[in-house]
C-alpha positions in Angstrom: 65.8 14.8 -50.0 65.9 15.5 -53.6 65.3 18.5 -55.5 66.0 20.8 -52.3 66.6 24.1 -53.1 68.9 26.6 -51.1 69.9 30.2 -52.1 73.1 30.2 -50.4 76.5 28.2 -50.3 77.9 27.1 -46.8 81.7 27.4 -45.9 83.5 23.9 -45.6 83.9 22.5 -42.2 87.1 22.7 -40.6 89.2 20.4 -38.7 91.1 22.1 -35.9 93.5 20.8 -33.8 93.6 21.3 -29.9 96.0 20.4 -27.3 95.3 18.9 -23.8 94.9 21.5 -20.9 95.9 19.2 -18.3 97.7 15.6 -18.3 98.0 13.0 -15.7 99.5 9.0 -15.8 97.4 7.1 -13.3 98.8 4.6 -10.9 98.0 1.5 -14.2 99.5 3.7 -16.7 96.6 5.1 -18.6 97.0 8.8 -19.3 94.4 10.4 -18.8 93.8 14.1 -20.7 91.8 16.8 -20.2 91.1 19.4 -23.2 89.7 22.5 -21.4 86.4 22.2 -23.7 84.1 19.7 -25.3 84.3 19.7 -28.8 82.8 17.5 -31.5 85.7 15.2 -33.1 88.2 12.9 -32.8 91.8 12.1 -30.9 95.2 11.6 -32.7 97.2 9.7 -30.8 101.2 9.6 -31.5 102.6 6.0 -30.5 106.7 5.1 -30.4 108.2 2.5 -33.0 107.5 0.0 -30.5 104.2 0.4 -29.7 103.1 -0.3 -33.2 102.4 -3.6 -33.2 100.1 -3.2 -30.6 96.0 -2.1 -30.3 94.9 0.6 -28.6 92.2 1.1 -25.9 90.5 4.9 -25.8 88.0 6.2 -24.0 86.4 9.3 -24.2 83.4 11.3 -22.9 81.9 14.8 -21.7 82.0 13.7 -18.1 84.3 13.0 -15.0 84.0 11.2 -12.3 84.7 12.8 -8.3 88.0 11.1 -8.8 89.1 12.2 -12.0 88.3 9.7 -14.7 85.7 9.4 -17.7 82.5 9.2 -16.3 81.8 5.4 -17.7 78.4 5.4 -16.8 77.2 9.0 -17.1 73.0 9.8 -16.9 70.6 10.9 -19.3 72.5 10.6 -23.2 75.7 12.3 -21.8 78.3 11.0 -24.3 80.9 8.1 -22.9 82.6 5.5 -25.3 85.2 2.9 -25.6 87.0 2.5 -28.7 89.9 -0.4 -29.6 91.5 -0.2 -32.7 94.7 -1.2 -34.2 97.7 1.2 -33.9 98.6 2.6 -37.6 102.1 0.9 -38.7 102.9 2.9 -41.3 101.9 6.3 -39.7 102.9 8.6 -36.9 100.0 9.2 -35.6 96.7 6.8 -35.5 93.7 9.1 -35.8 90.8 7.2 -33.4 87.8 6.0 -35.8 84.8 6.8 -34.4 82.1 3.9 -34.5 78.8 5.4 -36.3 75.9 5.7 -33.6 72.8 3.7 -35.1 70.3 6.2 -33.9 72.3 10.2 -34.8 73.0 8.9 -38.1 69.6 7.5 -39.1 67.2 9.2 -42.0 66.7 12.1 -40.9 69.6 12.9 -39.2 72.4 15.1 -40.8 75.2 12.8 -41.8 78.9 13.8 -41.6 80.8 14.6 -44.7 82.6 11.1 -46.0 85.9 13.6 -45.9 85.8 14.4 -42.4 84.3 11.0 -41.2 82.4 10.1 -38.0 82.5 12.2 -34.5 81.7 12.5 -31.2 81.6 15.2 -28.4 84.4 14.9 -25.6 86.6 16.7 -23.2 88.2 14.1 -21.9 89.9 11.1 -22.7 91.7 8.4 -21.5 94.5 5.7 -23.2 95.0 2.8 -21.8 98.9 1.4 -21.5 100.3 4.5 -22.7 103.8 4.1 -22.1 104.4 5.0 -25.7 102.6 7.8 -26.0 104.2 11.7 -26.2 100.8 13.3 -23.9 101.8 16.5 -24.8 101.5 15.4 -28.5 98.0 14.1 -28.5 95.5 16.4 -30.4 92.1 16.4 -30.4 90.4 17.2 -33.6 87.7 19.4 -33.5 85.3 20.2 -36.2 83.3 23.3 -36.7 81.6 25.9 -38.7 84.5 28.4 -39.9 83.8 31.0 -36.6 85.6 34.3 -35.5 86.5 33.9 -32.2 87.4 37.9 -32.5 84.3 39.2 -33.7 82.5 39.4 -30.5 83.5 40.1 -26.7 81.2 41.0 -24.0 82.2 41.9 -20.4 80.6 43.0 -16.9 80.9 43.5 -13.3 79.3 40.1 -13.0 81.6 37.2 -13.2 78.7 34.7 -13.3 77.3 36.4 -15.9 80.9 36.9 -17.9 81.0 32.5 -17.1 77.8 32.5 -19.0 78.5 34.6 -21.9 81.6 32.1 -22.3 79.8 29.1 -22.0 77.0 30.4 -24.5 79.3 31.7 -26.9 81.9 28.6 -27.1 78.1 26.5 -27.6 77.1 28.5 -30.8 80.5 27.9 -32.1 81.0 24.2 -31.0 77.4 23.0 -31.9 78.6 23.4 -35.4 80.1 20.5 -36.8 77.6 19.4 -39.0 77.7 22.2 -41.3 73.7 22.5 -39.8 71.9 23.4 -36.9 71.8 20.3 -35.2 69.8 19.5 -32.1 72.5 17.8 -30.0 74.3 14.6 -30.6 71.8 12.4 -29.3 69.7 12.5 -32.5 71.5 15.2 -35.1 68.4 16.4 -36.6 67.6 19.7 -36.8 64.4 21.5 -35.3 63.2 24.9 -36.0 62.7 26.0 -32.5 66.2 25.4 -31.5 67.5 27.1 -35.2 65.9 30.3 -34.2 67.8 30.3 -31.0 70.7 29.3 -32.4 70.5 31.6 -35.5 70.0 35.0 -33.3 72.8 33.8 -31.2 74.8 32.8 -34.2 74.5 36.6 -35.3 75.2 37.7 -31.8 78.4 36.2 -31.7 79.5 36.1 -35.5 79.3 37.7 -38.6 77.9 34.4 -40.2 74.8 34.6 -42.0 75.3 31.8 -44.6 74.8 29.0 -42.2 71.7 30.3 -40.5 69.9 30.7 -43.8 70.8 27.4 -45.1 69.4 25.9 -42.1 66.3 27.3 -42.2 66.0 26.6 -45.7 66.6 22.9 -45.1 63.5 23.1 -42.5 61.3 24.5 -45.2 61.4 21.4 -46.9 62.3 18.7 -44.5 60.1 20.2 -41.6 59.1 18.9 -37.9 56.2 18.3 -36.1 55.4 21.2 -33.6 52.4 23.0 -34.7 54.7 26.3 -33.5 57.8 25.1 -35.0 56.2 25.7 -38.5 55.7 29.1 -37.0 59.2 29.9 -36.1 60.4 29.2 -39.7 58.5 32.7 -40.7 60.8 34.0 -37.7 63.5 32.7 -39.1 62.9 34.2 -42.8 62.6 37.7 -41.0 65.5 37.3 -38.9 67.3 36.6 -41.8 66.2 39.7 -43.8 66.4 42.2 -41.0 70.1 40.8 -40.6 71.8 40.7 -43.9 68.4 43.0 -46.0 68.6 40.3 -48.9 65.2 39.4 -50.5 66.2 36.8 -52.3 65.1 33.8 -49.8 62.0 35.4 -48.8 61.1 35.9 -52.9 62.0 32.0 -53.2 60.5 30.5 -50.4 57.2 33.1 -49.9 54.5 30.8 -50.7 56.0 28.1 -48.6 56.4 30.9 -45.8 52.6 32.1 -46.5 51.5 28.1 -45.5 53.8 28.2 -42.4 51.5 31.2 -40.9 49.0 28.2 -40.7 46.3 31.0 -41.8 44.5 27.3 -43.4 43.5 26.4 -40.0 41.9 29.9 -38.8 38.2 29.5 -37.8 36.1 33.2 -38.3 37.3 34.6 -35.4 41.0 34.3 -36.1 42.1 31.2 -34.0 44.1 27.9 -35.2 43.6 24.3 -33.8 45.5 21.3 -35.3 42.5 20.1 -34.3 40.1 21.4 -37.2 38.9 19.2 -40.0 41.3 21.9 -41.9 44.2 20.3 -40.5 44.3 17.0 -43.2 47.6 15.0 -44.4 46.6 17.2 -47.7 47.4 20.4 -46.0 50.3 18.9 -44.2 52.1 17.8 -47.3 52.0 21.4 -48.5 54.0 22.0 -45.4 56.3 19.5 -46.8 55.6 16.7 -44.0 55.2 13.4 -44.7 58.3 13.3 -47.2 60.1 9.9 -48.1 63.0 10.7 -45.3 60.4 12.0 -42.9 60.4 10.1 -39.6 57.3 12.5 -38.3 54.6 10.6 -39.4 51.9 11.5 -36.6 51.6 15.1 -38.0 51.5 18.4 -36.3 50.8 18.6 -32.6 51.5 21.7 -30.3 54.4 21.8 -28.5 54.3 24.6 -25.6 57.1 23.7 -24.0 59.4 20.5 -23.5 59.8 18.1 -22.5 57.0 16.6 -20.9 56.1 15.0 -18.2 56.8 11.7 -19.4 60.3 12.8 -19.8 61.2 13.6 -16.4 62.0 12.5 -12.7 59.1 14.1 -11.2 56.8 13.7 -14.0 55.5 17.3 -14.2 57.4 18.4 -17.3 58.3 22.0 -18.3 55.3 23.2 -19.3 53.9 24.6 -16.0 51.2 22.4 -16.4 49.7 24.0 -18.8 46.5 22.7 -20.0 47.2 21.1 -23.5 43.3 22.1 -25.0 42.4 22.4 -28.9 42.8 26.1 -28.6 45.7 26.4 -27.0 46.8 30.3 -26.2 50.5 29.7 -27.1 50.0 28.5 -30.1 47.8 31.0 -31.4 50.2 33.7 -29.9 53.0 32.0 -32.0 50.4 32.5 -35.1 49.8 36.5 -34.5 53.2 36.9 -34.1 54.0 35.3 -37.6 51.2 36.5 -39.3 52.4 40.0 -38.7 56.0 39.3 -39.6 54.5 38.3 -42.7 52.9 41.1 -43.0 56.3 42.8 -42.8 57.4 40.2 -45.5 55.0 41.0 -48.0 55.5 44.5 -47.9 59.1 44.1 -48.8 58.3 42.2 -51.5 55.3 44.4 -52.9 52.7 42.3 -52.2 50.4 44.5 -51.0 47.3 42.9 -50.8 49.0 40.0 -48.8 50.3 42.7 -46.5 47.0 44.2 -45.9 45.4 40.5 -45.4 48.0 39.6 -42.7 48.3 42.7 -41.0 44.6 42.3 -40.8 44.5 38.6 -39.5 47.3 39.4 -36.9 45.0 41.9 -35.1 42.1 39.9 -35.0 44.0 36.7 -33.8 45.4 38.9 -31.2 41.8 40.9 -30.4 40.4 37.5 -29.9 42.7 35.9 -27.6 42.2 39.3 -25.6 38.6 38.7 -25.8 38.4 35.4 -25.0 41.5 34.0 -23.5 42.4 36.9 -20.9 41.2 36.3 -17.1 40.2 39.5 -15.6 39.8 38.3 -11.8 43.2 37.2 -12.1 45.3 39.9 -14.5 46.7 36.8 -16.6 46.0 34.8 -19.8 44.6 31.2 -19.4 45.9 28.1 -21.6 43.0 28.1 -23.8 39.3 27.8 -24.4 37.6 26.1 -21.9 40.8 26.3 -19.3 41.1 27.7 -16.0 44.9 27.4 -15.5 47.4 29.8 -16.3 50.6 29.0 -17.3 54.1 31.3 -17.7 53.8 30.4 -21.2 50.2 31.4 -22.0 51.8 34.7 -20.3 55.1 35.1 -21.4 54.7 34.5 -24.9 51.9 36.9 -25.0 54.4 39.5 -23.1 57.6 39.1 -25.9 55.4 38.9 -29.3 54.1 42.1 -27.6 50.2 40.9 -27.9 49.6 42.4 -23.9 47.2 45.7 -24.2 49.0 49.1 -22.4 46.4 48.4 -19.6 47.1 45.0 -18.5 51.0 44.3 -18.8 51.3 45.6 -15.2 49.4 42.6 -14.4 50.8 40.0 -16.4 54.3 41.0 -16.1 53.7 40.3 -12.2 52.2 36.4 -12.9 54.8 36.1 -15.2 57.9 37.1 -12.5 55.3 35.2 -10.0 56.4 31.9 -11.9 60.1 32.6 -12.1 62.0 30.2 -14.6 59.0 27.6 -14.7 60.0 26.4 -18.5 63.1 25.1 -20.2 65.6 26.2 -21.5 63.7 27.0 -24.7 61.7 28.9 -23.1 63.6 31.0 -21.5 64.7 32.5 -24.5 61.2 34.3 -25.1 61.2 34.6 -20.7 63.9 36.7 -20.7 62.5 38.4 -24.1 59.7 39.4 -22.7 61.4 40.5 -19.6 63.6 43.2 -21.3 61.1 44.3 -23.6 58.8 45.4 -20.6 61.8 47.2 -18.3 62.4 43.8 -16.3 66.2 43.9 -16.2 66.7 43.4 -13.2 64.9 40.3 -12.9 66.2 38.9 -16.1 69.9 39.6 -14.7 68.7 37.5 -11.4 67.6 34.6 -13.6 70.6 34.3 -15.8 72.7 34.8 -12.9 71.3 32.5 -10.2 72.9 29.3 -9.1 70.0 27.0 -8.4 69.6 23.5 -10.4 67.4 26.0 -13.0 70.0 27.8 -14.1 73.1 28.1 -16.5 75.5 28.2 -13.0 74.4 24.8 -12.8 75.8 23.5 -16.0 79.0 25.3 -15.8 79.2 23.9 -11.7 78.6 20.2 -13.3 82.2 20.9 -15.8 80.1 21.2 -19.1 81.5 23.4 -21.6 78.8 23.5 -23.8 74.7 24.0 -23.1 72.7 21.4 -22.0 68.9 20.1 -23.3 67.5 20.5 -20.1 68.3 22.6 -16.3 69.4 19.1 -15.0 68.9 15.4 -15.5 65.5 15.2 -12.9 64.2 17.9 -15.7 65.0 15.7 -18.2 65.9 12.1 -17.9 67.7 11.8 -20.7 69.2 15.1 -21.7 72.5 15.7 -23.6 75.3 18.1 -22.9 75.9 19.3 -25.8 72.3 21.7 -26.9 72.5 24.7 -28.6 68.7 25.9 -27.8 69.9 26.1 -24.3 72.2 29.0 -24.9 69.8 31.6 -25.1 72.1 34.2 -23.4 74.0 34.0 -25.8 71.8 36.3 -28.0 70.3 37.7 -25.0 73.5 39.3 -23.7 74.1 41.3 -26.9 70.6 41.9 -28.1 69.1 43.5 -24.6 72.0 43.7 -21.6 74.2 45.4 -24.6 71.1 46.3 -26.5 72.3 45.9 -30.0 69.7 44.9 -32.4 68.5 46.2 -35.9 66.1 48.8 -37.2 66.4 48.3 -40.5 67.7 45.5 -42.5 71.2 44.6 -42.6 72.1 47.4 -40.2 71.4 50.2 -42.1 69.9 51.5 -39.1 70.7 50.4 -35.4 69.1 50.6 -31.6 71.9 50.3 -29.0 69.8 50.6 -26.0 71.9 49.3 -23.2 70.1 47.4 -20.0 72.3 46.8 -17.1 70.0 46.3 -14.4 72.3 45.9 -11.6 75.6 46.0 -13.4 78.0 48.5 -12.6 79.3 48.2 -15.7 79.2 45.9 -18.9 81.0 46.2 -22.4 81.2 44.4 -25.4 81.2 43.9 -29.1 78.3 43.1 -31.6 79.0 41.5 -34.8 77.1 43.3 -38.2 77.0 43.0 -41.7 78.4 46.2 -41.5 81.5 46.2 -39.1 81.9 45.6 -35.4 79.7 47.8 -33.3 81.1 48.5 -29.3 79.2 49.1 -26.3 80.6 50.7 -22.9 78.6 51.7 -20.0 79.9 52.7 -16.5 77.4 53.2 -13.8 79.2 56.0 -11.6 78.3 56.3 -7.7 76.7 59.1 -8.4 73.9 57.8 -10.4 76.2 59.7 -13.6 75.7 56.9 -16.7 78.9 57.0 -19.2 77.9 55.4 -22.4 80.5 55.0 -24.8 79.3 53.4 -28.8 81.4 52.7 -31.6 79.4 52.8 -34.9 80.4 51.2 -38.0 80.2 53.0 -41.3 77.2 53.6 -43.5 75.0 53.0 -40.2 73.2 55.4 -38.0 72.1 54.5 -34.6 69.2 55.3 -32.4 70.7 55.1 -28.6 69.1 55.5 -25.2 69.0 54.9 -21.6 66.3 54.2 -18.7 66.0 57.6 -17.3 63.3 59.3 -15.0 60.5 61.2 -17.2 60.6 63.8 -14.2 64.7 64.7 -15.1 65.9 66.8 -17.7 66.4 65.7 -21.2 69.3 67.2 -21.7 72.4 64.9 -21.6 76.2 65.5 -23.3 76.7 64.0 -26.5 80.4 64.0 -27.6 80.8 67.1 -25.3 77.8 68.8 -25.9 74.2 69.1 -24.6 71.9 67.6 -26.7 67.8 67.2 -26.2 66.7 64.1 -25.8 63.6 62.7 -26.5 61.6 59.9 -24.5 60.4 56.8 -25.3 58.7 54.1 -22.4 61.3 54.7 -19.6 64.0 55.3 -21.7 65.5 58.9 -23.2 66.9 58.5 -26.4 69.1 60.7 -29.4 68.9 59.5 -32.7 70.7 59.2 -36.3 74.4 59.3 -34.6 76.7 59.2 -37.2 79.2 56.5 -37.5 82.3 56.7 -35.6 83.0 56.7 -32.0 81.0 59.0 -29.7 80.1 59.5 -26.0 77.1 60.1 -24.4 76.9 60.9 -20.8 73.6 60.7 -18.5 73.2 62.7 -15.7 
């Protein structure tokens, strides 16, 4: 991975020290410790004069058994280990070395820093003969991005939805540790589909751009396979530039981000297929596959959804058996959507006959998959040419890249809630997407707050601390607890139940569109470039809405509520009556100043 270029600097990784939550001496004398949260490190273990001469026996892991101990044995790649080592003579403490693992530190894997040395993700741990040991003085070590825990909050009148945010949130920050967007521990190797989650949630929880961006420069240049992963890097380059409004790594990477539209492989009509004769190793290589450290040798192949059925108990996968064709609906979804963000990309940059050309091929790709690849009998979008079976995906995807004519989203917003949460936990990041941009709160609340085996209840009802790959080990047979793409919510939360998100780059100008569904009430804070920005909304008995925003300075903000067409626009701003003005289901004012200010629906 030479000659890699990067047009930010990264903040070192720190090495924080956390105390155990809970301590116990079983009836042999190991102690056994329990730090509250998984966290990717190390133990430091402080032994008596006389237990120096000795070795020491440590195990640690993510999991417990019914009767308290470290799961020895746990399923699917949920981390256990034993570790011996000599006790340090000459030191205090003895910091545990952690064994390298053959397969998360192969060649493409990101390695550790030689400073900081080997680690592994545990909440639990266990010392054997630990007569000498002070408990309350073991530390764990764990290492992470520098994060403010302070810069964002959110609350509600749901407490399974409040266990959520804190199990999203503390998996943006603990997912950290190797300076990169990781996919988990299992292999260490970073994927662009699980960067863009991570990267909106990253925002959503911290003002932290520099890590994001260096990410998804890395994945310019040391790419994966999915054909739509190539597609989520022009994702990423917008979310970038609507975030902080720098240029300068959409200027250095734009022709690189003009070959990830995968515009090469269009036939006349608009379409891509990884299929077409276009799709050759030469093309591929100017997508920077098939480098010296590249382990993805096979080439591109569309993804939809994942795993697999090979992957699982049951064998059906997460893909709603969608019908993996040539032309496959999803994919060429995923390619409208970029092709119009890079429409948007070339305009900033003043390239306006690339604007024109993309804006251009991102309505025909999406007239043609209306034409072709929309089932009229049915209200819903098949899985490609030639299919007859309709997937959530071919529907969903279609719903939040906002491809669905006016006249049919009725429809396929109704197969689409039809299906429920049939994908992972990838994909419901662009479920519940497409769920709030269509006025489905309430149903989005439902699925984030449900307690079933497809749901983020269930990870936090199993003791994890941190996202897993998959809803549950028959979904996935060898999933990991430790996943940053399943903590979707955490970007959700802020972005649409909060409804903070930006109109212009780097916050110059902001939407705080609150959607509660059901809530009674729900408050938080929103990281920005700019300053903090706060949400508050109480839902009287009376049907009365008190919205309360905080807006930081040089930012204006356009804010709105679902309200009935049929009431009156007028609403109290800050005391006052003000006119509103209506957009979709919602009533809006706009260009608030910054400050704090209080808006009150009748």
């Amino acid at each position: 991975m030479t000659n890699q270029r990067y047009t930010v600097t990264r903040k070192p990784l720190q090495q924080i020290e956390g105390t155990p939550a809970h301590t116990r001496i079983t009836e042999e004398g190991t102690l056994f410790l329990d730090f509250g949260q998984a966290a990717f490190g190390t133990l430091i273990v402080p032994f008596s004069e006389s237990a120096k001469e000795s070795r020491v026996v440590v195990h640690l892991g993510e999991q417990v058994t019914a009767d308290g101990r470290v799961e020895r044995s746990p399923a699917g790649t949920i981390r256990y280990i034993r570790i011996e080592q000599d006790i340090s003579p000459d030191e205090a403490d003895t910091r545990i070395v952690i064994p390298p693992d053959k397969r998360n530190t192969g060649p493409a894997a990101i390695k550790m820093p030689p400073e900081i040395g080997e680690v592994f993700p545990f909440r639990y741990a266990e010392i054997e003969d630990a007569e000498g040991v002070d408990a309350a003085a073991v530390r764990q070590i764990r290492v992470q991005y520098p994060f403010d825990e302070e810069a964002s909050s959110f609350s509600s009148s749901d407490g399974v939805l409040n266990a959520v945010w804190d199990l999203c949130k503390y998996s943006i920050r603990a997912t950290t540790f190797c300076g990169v967007y990781v996919d988990g521990d299992r292999e260490r190797i970073p994927y662009e589909g699980d960067a863009y989650i991570n990267q909106l949630s990253h925002y959503a929880v911290d003002s932290e751009y520099a890590l994001a961006r260096y990410t998804h420069e890395y994945l310019i240049q040391n790419p994966t396979w999915p054909t739509e992963w190539h597609l989520h890097s022009v994702m990423m380059a917008w979310a970038d530039y609507l975030y902080t409004g720098e240029t300068v790594s959409l200027k250095e990477f734009y022709e690189d981000l003009c070959a990830k539209t995968l515009i090469e492989l269009a036939r006349p009509d608009g379409l891509i297929s990884t299929a077409s004769e276009c799709c050759t190793v030469a093309f591929e290589k100017r997508l920077h596959m098939h480098g010296e450290t590249c382990i993805f040798k096979h080439g591109l192949r569309d993804l939809v959804d994942w795993p697999p059925g090979s992957f699982t108990e049951g064998g059906t996968g997460e893909r709603d058996n969608h019908e993996m064709l040539p032309v496959n609906t999803v994919v060429n979804a995923f390619h409208a959507h970029a092709l119009k963000l890079m429409s948007h990309i070339a305009g900033v940059l003043g390239r306006s006959e690339d604007q024109r050309l993309f804006a251009e091929r991102a309505d025909l790709v999406r007239d043609t998959i209306n034409q072709r690849l929309f089932d009229e009998t049915r209200g819903c979008y098949i899985d490609g040419e030639g299919s007859q079976h309709a997937s959530l995906h071919s529907n969903m995807f279609m719903l939040a890249f906002d491809l669905v004519p006016d006249a049919r989203k009725a429809p396929v917003v109704a197969f689409v809630k039809s299906r429920g949460m049939a994908c992972s936990v990838y994909g419901a990041q662009y479920l519940l997407e497409a769920l709030y941009l269509n006025g489905e709160e309430d149903f989005a609340l439902e699925l984030m707050t449900a307690k079933h085996d497809r749901s983020w209840w269930n990870m936090i009802r199993a003791g994890s601390t941190i996202t897993w790959e998959a809803w549950d080990v028959k979904y996935k047979k060898n999933l990991d607890w430790n996943h940053a793409w399943g903590a979707a919510p955490a970007n959700i939360l802020p972005r649409f139940v909060l409804g903070v998100r930006p109109l212009e780059p780097g916050f110059r100008k902001v939407l705080i569109h609150p959607q509660p569904g059901s809530l009674a009430d729900v408050s938080g804070t929103v990281p920005s470039p700019c300053g903090p920005i706060s949400v508050s909304l109480a839902v009287h008995p009376s049907g009365q809405r008190n919205l309360e925003v905080k807006i930081p300075g040089n930012v204006r903000a356009k804010v709105g509520l679902k309200q009935s067409r049929q009431a009156d626009p007028t609403l109290l701003v800050d005391g006052k009556p003000v006119t509103g003005f209506f957009e979709g289901d919602s009533l809006f004012v706009d260009n608030l100043t910054p400050g704090f200010h209080e808006l009150v629906y009748p």
